[in-house]
GUMIGU-221358 format. One record per residue (C-alpha): x, y negated, z negated. Coordinates in steps of 0.05 Angstrom, whole numbers, plus 5000, padded with zeros to 4 digits. Layout:
REM residues N
XYZ/...
//
This chain:
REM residues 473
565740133879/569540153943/570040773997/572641443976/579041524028/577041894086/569941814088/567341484145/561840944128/554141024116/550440804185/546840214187/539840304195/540839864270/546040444287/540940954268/535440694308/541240584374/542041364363/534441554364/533441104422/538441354460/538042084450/536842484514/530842874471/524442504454/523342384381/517442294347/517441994273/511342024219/510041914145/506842444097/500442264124/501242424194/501941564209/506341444268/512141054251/517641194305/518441354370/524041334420/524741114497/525941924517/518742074482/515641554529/518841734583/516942494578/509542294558/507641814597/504341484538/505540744522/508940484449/502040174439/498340764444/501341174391/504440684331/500940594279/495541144301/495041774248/496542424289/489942734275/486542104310/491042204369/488942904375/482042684358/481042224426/485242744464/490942224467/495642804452/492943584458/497343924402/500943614342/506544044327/506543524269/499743674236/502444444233/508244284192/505343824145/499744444142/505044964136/510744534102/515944884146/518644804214/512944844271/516145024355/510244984407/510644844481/506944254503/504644044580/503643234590/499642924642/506042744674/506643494691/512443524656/513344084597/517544054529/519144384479/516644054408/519644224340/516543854278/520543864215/517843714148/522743334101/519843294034/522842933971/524643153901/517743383890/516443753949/512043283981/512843154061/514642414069/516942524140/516342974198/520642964250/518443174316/524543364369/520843394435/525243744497/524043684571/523944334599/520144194661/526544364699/526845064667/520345164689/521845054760/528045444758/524146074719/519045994775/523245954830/527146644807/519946964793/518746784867/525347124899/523647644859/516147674885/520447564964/525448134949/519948544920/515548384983/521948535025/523549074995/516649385003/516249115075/522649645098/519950195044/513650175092/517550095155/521550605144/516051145129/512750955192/519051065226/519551765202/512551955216/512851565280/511552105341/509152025412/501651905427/500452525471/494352305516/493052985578/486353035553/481152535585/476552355528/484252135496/486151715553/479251475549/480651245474/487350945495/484350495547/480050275493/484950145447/489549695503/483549285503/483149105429/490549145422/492948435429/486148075390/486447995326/479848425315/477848905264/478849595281/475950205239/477050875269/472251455255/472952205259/474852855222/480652945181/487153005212/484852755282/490452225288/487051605264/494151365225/497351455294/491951065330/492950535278/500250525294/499450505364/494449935361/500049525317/505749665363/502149405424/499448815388/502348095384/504248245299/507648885317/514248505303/510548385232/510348805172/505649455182/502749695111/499050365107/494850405047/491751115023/485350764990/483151594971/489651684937/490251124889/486851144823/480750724812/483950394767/489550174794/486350014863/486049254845/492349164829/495849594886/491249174943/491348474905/496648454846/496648024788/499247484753/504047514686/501147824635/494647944654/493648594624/497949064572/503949324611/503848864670/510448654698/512248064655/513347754724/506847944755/506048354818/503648204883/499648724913/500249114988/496648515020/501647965004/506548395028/502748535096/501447745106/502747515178/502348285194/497748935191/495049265139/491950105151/486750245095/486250915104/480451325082/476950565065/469750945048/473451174981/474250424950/469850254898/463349824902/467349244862/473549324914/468549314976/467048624946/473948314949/475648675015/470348265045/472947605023/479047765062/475547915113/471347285115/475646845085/482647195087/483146965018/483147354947/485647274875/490447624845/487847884765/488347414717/488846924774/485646234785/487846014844/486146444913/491446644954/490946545024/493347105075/494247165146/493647915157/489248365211/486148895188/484849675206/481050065171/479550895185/474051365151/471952125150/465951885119/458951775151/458751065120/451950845155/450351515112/453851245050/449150405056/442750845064/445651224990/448350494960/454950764953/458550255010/456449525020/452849385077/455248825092/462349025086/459049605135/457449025190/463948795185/468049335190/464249555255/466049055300/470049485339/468650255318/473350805359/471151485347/476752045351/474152685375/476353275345/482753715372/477154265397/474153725435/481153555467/482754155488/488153925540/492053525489/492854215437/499354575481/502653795493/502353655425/504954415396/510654335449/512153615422/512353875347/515854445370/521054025408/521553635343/523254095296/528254455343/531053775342/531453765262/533754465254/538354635315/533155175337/531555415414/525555615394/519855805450/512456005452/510856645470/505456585536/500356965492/501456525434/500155865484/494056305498/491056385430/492855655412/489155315467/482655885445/482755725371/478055215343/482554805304/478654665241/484354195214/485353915283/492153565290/494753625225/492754365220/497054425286/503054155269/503054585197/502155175239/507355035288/512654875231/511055505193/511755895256/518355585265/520055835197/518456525196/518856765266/525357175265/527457055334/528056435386/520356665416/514756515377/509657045377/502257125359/504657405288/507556845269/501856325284/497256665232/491456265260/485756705248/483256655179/480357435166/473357095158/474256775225/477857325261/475157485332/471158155338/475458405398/481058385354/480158425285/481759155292/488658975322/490358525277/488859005218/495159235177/498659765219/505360105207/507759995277/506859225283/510059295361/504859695383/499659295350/502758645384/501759025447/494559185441/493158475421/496658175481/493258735525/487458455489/488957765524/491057975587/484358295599/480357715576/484357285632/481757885687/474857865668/475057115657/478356975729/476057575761/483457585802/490857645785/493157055808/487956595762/488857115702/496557105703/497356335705/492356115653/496456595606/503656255630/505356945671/507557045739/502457505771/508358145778/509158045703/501358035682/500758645737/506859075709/504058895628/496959095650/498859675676/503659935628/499359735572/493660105598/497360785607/500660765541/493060685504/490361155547/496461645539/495161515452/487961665464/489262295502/494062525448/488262435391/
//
């Protein structure tokens, strides 16, 4: 019986095998018993495997000798449906493999067709976009960083001689690549110190990274210092993440308050140290970095080895170069240089013309500064604030604590209904502290910022009006 009109003809079995051999895809033919039969140039090619290794061979022996390492095949002779796995050859490349059962009028498989795609280029392109993500992301954290040291940037004041002693130091160690941990008392300046040493080293042209280790959970520490690879825990970025020191490679990284990291942490930090190398969670491979380090504690860590709760050797080498800050009290020229800086600052921000009273200057050079620098610049912006007019007077400061107020005047600054008079007294107060301090005008009116006619007239004028209340009682 001849052709039906317009149907093309049956192909020839040679035609069919032209078509398998020269599909783009590998294919891979076997009977119902998982014998190979088939398999095309593209399959080779992908492989690396020779003809000769596979025909004739049953799937489960080729998985057997480790000839192949998964047969999508077995799986859909197991399952009798269609089996998709992803497959990586020893020619690095990686495909794609569909199996297809195809089963005759009984249901039995007689064939399974294996489609096997090269997708090693996928890969590469998938791995090149997770790495300009992993740049912009490192870029992007680069300026978030550079741009909050920019805003807390201010000057490095240095009147004081122990701080110009500390700033010699730090010239020295500046331009070497050495490890730098700075000790003292909270809010002493150590992030500034930090910054100073970066921008006067040979990376300062580098990223500078500032890391809170207090203020990041314990949990998360890990994978905020080190990151991690794709999926290596529920929630990760599908991507992965790489952590603060990637970003600071070739640069500087702060680790603030570094006697807070964990014992486990301690561990890794000293690999970078050592090694500058770490691995990122769920990582194999280490990842090498470039990156000095700088390191600053409140903590009595020689305190913290003797109680096991910091490494000792992470101790050793952290203390290659130690600075200790002193504390504002103990830089007592540096207190009105930096108020007058902050001040300057926030006149700056705000469009103010704000001054300091000379009593005010007084009492902040006499306080002791508990909260040192930082305590200093809150109570200069709060001053700022609240004081009604362009001077800034003692009121304002509120830096007596009732616990802590002086004897002398605790009963001045007591609640009063005429706060003039009280500011009066209190600067009276002052003026003859400064006489029986200096034991002469001249001495007394300058250390309180007073021309010697002004601290005479106050004195005097001060002294009539108390005794003129005390004659009236």
């Amino acid at each position: 019986m001849g052709n039906r009109k317009g149907f093309a003809k049956p192909l020839s079995s040679e035609y069919l095998d032209a078509i398998i051999e020269h599909s783009f895809d590998g294919i891979y033919i076997t009977d119902g018993q998982a014998n190979t039969i088939k398999v095309n140039r593209s399959y080779l090619t992908i492989t690396g495997l020779k003809k000769s290794e596979v025909i004739g061979y049953n799937m489960r022996e080729l998985v057997g000798n480790k000839t192949i390492s998964a047969s999508g095949t077995l799986m859909a002779l197991e399952q009798k449906r269609p089996v998709t796995i992803q497959q990586e050859f020893k020619t690095g490349k990686r495909a794609l493999i569909t199996s297809s059962p195809i089963t005759n009028n009984k249901n039995e498989v007689v064939l399974v067709i294996t489609n096997v795609r090269d997708i090693t280029e996928l890969y590469r392109l998938k791995e090149e976009g997770t790495q300009l993500r992993q740049e912009e992301q490192k870029l992007r954290k680069e300026l978030q960083h550079m741009q909050t040291s920019a805003q807390e940037q201010c000057s490095l004041i240095a009147e004081d001689a122990k701080t110009s002693e500390i700033i010699s130091l730090l010239n020295r160690v500046s331009p070497l690549d050495t490890t730098v941990i700075l000790l003292g008392e909270t809010g002493v300046g150590k992030e500034v110190f930090a910054k100073y040493i970066y921008q006067n080293s040979t990376r300062s042209d580098k990223p500078f990274i500032k890391v809170n280790c207090g203020a990041i959970p314990a949990n998360l520490v890990e994978s905020e210092l080190f990151g991690y690879e794709k999926g290596a825990f529920t929630g990760a970025d599908r991507n992965g993440k790489m952590g603060l020191f990637e970003v600071a490679n070739n640069g500087t990284i702060f680790l603030d308050e570094v006697g807070e990291l964990p014992l486990d942490m301690q561990v890794k930090l000293l690999r970078v140290l050592q090694e500058q190398e770490f691995e990122r969670i769920g990582g194999r491979k280490p990842v090498k970095v470039n990156v000095r380090v700088l390191a600053a504690t409140n903590r009595n860590l020689e305190e913290m080895v003797s109680q096991k709760t910091f490494r000792e050797d992470l101790y050793y080498r952290l203390m290659i170069f130690p600075i200790h800050i002193p504390p504002l009290r103990e830089r007592t020229e540096d207190i009105i240089p930096l108020a007058s800086l902050f001040l300057s600052h926030l006149n700056k921000k705000y469009d103010f013309k704000k001054y300091f009273a000379p009593i005010s200057i007084t009492m902040m050079q006499d306080y002791n500064w508990p909260g040192n620098i930082r305590e200093l610049r809150n109570i200069v912006e709060r001053a700022v604030i609240i004081s009604n007019g362009d001077e800034i007077t003692p009121d304002t400061l509120h830096l007596y604590p009732v616990e802590e107020r002086p004897k002398a005047a605790s009963h001045m600054l007591a609640p009063v209904g005429d706060l003039k008079s009280a500011m009066e007294a209190l600067e009276l107060e002052y003026i003859n502290r400064a006489y029986e301090l200096y034991g002469n005008v001249r001495e007394a009116a300058a250390s309180l910022g007073m021309t010697p006619s002004t601290f005479v007239r106050k004195r005097q004028r001060f002294s009539e009006e108390t005794q003129q209340e005390t004659e009236k009682e």
